[in-house]
N, C-alpha and C positions, 0 to 999 in steps of 0.2 A: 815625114820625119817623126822618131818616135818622141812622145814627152818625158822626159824623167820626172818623177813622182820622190822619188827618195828624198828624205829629211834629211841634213847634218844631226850628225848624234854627238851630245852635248860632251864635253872634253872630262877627265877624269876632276881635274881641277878645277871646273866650274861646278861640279857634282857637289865637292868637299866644300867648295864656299858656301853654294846653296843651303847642303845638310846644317854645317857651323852657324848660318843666320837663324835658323829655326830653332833651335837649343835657346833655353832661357839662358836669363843669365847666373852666372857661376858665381857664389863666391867663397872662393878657395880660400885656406887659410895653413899656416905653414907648421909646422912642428911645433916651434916656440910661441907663436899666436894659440894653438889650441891650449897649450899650457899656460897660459896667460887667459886663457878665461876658462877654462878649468880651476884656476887659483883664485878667479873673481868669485865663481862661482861657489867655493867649496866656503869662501870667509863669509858669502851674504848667508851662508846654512848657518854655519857654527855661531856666527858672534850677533847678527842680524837680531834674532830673537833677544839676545844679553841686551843689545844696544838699543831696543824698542823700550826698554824698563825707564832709562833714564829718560825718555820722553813724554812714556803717557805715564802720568801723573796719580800715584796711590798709596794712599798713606790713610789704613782700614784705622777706625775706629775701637774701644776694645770688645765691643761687643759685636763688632764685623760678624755677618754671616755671608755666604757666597749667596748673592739675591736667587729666586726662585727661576726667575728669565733665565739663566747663565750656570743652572747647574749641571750644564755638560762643559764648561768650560774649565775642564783639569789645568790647562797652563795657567789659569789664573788661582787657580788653588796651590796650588803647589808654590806659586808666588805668593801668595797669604802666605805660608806654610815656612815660607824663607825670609819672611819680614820677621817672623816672632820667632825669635832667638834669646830672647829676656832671660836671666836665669830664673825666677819665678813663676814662667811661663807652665801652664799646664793646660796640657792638649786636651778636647773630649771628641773624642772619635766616635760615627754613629749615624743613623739613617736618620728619617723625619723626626725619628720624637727627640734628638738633640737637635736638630735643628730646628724644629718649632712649628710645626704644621699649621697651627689656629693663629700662633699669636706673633705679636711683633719682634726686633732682633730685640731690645731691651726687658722681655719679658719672656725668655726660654731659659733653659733650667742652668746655662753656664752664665748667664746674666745676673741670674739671683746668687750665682755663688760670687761670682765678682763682688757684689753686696756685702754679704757675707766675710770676703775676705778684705775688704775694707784696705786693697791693696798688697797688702800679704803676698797677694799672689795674684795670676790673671788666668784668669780660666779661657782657656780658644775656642772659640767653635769649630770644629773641624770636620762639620757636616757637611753632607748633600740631602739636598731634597731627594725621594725617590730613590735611594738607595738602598740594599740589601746586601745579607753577606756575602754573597758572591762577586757580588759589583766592587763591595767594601774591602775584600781581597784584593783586587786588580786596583783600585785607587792606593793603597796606601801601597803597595807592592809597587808599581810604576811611580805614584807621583808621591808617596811620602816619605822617602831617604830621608829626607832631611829632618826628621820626627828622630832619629837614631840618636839612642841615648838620650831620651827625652824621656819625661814621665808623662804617660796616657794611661787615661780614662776612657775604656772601650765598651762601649755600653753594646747590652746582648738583650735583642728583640724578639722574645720566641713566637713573635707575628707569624715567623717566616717560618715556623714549621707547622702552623694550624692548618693546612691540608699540601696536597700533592700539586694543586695549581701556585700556589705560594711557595714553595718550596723549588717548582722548577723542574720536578721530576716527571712529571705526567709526559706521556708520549705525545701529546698532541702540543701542534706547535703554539707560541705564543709571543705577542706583540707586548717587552715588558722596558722598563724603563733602565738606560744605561746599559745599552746592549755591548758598547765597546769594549767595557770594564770586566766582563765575565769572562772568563779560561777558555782562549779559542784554540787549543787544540789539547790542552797537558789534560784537564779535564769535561768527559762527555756529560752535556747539558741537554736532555730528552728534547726539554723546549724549545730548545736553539735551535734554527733550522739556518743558517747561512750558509750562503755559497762559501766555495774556495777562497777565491780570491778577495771576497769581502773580510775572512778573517784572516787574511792574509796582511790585508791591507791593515786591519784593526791592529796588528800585530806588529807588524812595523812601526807603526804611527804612536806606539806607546817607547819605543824605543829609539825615535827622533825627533827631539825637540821641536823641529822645525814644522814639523808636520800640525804639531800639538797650537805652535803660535800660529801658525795659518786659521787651525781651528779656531782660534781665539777671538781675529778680528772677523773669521764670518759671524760669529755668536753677536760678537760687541757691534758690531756695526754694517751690518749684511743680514739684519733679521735671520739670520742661522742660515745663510743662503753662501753660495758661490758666489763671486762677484759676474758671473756671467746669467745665473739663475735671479740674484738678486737686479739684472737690467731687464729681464722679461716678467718681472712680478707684477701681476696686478695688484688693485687696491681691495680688490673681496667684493666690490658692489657692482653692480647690474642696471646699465651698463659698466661693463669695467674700463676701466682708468691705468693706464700705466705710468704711475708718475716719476719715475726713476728709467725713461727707456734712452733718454739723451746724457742724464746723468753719469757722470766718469766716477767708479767705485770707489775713488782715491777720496772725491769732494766730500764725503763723510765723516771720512776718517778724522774726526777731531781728537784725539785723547780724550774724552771723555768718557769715563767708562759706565756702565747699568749700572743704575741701585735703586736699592728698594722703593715705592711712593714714599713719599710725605703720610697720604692714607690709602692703604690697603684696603680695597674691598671685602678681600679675601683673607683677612688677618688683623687680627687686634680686637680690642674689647667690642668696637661700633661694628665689627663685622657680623653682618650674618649666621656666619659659617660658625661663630665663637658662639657656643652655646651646648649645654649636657645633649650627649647621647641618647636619652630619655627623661620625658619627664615625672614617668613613674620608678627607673632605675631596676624596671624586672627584667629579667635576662631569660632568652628563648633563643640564644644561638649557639648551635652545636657544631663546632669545630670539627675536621677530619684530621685530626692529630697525624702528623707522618713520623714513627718511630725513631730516636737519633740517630739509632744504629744504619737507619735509612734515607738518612734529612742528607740530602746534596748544601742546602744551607747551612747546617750545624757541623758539616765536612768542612764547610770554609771558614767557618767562624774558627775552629780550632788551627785549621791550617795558618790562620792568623795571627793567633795567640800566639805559634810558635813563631811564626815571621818575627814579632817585635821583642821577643824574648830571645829568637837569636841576632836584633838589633841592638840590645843591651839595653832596652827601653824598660823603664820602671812599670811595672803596668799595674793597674787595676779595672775589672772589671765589674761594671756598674749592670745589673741584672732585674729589669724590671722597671717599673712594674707595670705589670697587664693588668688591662679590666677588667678584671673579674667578675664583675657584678654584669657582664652581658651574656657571658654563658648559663646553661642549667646545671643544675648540682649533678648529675653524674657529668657533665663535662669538664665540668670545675675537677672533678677528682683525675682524668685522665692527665689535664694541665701539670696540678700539682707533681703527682708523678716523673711528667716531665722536666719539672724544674728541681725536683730533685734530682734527679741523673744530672743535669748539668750541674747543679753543686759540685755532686762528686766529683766529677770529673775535672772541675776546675781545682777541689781541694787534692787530687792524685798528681797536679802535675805544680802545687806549691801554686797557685795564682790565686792574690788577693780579691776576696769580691765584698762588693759590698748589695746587699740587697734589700732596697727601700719598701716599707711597708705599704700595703695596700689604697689608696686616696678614696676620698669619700666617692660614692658615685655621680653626683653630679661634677664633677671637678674633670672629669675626664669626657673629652670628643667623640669619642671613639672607642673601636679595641684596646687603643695604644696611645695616642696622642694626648695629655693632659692639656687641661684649656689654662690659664694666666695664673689662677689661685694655686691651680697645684702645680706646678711647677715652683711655685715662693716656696711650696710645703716641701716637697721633694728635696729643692734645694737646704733646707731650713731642715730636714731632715738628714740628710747626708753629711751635713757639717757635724751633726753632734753627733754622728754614728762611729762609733770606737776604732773598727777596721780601714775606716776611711782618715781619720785623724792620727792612725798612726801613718799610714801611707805616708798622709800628707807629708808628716813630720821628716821622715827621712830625706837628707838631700840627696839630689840627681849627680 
């Protein structure tokens, strides 16, 4: 007798149960459910960042400067920036040397005018550390609307045109501070070498709040990390430590926001760093002067002036002053030169400037940054300067 060998072949219907247990599981959501968290989602964007203000807790000082840790933090500047509404309020716009490189927030040069004005009026800091004009463009252009129809004080650092790597134009790439802020595509940056999609993203991100307060609390409270980069952080030592790997990102978040030390290693009288340039005051540095006509920096500084002049903002522009005591005398002459073109140019287009005399040599840090004494001078200078006092005089 023969054997049969043949299988039963499985039914079409046991096929489709089989397939159906294998498939994860679904979860399907209906028309009015995706609209329903389409509508969650669209209000935690828009109001989310509004409704975070009422909670962490900030109310700057008059001499508030945006601390050094947090000066990529734009969302929180621009919140500075919409606390001071004062009518006496007067903005100073401007890279380290209004913000103060050497010395403390009590002793920069909007600090000694608050002195000065004895009330009268309130001088803002509306610096960043590490900024330049190019950056200083995309800050006030993205995050300073709210300046409109304000009177600013726009101080002009011709740091940024004493050679081709300062300036930005050099072909060869470079790693410089407040890459977000610079013109990612309206204007070509030699330096700038990003990808696509990184300025793409930069681009966005100046044009969605949301994005900007995300930025905010990695800065505040995420060591400027992701909250997923912030759980695989070590602690720097050898063996490393990860003491944040069980940590839930949220257990941080206290409202508390950075601010400056109590003492500054790195600023104020007992610093270090707080001390002349030289202590014979001879000068042996020769600048690579980049022409206006060819400064990608002094393309932005104007591009600027026009920004807040066609914001209706009162402006004056504060010019100087450089060190001049570190250069040598034919460098000194090529400077000069240059600060006369920009005179002109500032007096061709009707913009008040005022331009404070030279400070002794010791009184200055650096090229650019004066140390604690001169800045009292400067300020103490600017007040009694005639183009400055009329400004003042005029209301906004």
């Amino acid at each position: 007798m023969k054997q049969e060998n043949s299988k039963q072949m499985p039914s079409q219907s046991d096929a489709g149960r089989r397939l159906q247990k294998a498939q994860p599981h679904a979860f399907l959501l209906s028309v009015p459910q995706w609209i329903g968290v389409l509508a969650v989602f669209l209000a935690l964007v828009l109001f989310l960042p509004s409704a975070w203000k009422t909670w962490e807790f900030f109310d700057p000082e008059l001499n508030y400067r945006v601390p050094y840790e947090t000066s990529q933090d734009y969302w929180q500047y621009e919140r500075h920036l919409k606390q001071r509404t004062q009518e006496n309020d007067i903005f100073f716009v401007g890279d380290s040397v209004v913000w103060g490189e050497y010395v403390t927030a009590d002793a920069t040069w909007s600090a000694f005018l608050n002195e000065q004005a004895s009330e009268e009026y309130q001088f803002v800091n509306l610096a960043l550390n590490g900024l330049y004009p190019l950056a200083l463009e995309g800050l006030v252009r993205h995050y300073g609307s709210d300046l409109r129809q304000g009177k600013v004080m726009l101080h002009c650092n011709l740091l940024w045109m004493s050679s081709p790597s300062a300036d930005l134009s050099q072909s060869k790439e470079q790693v410089f501070n407040h890459p977000t802020l610079v013109p990612q595509f309206r204007v070509s940056v030699p330096s700038y070498r990003a990808t696509l999609d990184t300025r793409l993203g930069r681009a966005i991100g100046h044009q969605w709040s949301f994005l900007a307060w995300v930025r905010h609390l990695q800065i505040q409270y995420w060591e400027q990390k992701d909250p997923y980069a912030w759980t695989l952080a070590d602690n720097g030592k050898y063996p490393p430590a990860y003491p944040n790997s069980y940590a839930l990102p949220w257990s941080v978040v206290d409202g508390r926001l950075i601010s400056e030390p109590d003492m500054d290693p790195d600023r104020g009288m007992q610093s270090t760093r707080h001390k002349p340039w030289s202590d014979e005051g001879v000068g042996t540095q020769r600048f690579d002067w980049v022409p206006l006509n060819d400064s990608l920096q002094w393309q932005a500084f104007q591009r600027l002036c026009q920004l807040l002049q066609d914001r209706g903002n009162d402006l004056i522009v504060v010019l100087g002053p450089f060190n001049q005591h570190i250069m040598t005398a034919d460098n000194r002459a090529k400077f000069k030169a240059i600060e006369n073109e920009v005179k002109q140019w500032l007096e061709s287009r009707s913009i008040v400037y005022s331009a404070p005399k030279l400070l002794d040599s010791s009184l200055y840090g650096d090229a650019s940054h004066p140390l604690t004494q001169g800045y009292r001078q400067l300020a103490e200078s600017l007040w009694d300067d005639s183009a400055f006092k009329e400004w003042l005089a005029v209301p906004k």
